[in-house]
C-alpha positions in Angstrom: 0.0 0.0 0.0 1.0 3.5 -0.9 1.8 5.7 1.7 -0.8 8.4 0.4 -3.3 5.5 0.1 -2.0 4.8 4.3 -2.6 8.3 5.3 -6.0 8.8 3.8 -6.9 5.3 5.3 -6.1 6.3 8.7 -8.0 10.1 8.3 -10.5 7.9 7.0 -10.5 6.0 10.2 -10.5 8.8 12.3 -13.3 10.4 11.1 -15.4 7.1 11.5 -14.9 6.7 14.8 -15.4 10.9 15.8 -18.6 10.8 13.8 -17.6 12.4 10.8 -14.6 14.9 12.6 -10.9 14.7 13.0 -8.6 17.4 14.5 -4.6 16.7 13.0 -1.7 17.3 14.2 0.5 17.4 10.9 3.9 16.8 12.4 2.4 14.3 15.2 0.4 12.2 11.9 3.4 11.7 10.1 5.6 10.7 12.9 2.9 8.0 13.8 2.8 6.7 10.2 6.6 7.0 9.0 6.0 10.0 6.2 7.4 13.5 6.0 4.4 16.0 7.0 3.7 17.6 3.1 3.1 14.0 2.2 -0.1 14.7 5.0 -0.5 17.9 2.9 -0.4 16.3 0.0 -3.3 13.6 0.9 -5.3 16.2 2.4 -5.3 18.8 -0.4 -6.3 15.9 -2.8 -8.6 13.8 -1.3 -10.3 15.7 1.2 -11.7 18.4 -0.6 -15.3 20.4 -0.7 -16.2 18.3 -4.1 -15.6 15.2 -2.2 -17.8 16.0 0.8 -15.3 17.9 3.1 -14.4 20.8 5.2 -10.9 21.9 5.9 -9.9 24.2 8.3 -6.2 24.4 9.5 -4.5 27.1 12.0 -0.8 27.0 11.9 1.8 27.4 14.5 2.7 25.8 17.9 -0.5 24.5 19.0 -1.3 24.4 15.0 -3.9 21.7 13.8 -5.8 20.5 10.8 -9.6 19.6 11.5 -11.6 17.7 9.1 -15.5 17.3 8.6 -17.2 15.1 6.6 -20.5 16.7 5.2 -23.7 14.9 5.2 -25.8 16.0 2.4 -29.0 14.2 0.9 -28.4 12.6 -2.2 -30.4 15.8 -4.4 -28.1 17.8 -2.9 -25.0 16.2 -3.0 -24.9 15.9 -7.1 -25.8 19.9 -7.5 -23.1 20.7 -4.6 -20.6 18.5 -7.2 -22.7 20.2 -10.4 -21.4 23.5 -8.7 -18.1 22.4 -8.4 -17.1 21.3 -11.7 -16.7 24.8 -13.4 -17.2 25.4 -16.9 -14.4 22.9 -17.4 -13.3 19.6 -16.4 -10.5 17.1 -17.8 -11.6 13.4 -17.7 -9.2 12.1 -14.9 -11.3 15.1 -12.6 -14.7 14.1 -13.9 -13.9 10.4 -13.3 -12.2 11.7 -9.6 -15.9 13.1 -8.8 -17.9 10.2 -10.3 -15.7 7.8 -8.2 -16.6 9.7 -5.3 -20.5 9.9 -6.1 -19.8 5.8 -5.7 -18.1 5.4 -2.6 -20.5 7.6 -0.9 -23.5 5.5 -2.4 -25.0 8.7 -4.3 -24.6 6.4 -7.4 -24.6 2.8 -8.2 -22.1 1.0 -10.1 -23.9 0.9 -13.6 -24.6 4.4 -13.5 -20.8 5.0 -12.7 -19.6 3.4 -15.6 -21.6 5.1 -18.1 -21.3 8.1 -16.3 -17.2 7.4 -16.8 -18.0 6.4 -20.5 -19.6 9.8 -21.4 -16.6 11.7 -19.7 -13.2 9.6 -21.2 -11.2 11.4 -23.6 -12.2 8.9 -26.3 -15.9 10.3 -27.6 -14.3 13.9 -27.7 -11.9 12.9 -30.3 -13.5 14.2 -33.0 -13.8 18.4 -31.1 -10.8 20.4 -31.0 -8.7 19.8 -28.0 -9.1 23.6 -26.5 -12.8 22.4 -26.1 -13.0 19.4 -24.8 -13.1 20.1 -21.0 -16.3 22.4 -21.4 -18.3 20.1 -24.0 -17.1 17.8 -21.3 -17.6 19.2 -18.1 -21.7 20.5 -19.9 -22.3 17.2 -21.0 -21.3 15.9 -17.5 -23.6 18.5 -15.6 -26.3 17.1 -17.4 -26.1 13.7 -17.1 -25.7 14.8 -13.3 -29.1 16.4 -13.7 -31.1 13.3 -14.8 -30.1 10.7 -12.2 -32.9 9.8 -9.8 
């Protein structure tokens, strides 16, 4: 196992057991798991994000600390919060980044991810000039979004 994948496993585990909440200690985190503290950074800034259903707020210095919340939103509200996210752009490792997301939060089901995942790969977009891809992309994506029950 990677240790990015380790880190996000044990934030993961933390917020589990504090119902959805985790305060960090960057430098403390790392020592425990055997990584240098931007690698904590690193897996923070990339997998805990608003898109992906979390709040980050951080205070730095001595007594310095990273807290974490996982949001609970309805499903409804959920896809527009990730509808708002996306921009008038999107590349397709990002779009398949959120879609994977809307799965292992159960706001999707496996079918609807993969054809969800087919509609946003690079291959149907072949044919459109590449400087505009990412927003027939990220509008197609929106409203596939849209239409899931």
């Amino acid at each position: 196992m990677r240790i990015s994948d380790l880190v996000a496993r044990y934030i993961m585990d933390m917020l589990d057991e504090n119902e959805g909440g985790a305060e960090i200690r960057r430098n403390e985190l790392a020592e425990t798991i055997g990584c240098v503290p931007s690698q904590i950074n690193y897996v923070i800034t990339s997998r805990f994000t608003p898109e992906q259903g979390y709040i980050v707020e951080s205070r730095r210095g001595g007594g310095g600390y990273i807290r974490i919340t996982r949001v609970s939103m309805d499903k409804r509200s959920a896809i527009l919060h990730i509808i708002s996210s996306i921009g008038e752009n999107i590349d397709a490792k990002s779009a398949q980044g959120l879609i994977g997301e809307l799965l292992n939060r159960s706001i999707i089901n496996m079918q609807t991810a993969k054809l969800l995942t087919a509609a946003v790969t690079d291959r149907p977009y072949q044919s459109i000039p590449q400087e505009y891809r990412d927003g027939v992309r990220a509008g197609i994506l929106k409203s596939l979004l849209l239409n899931i029950e």
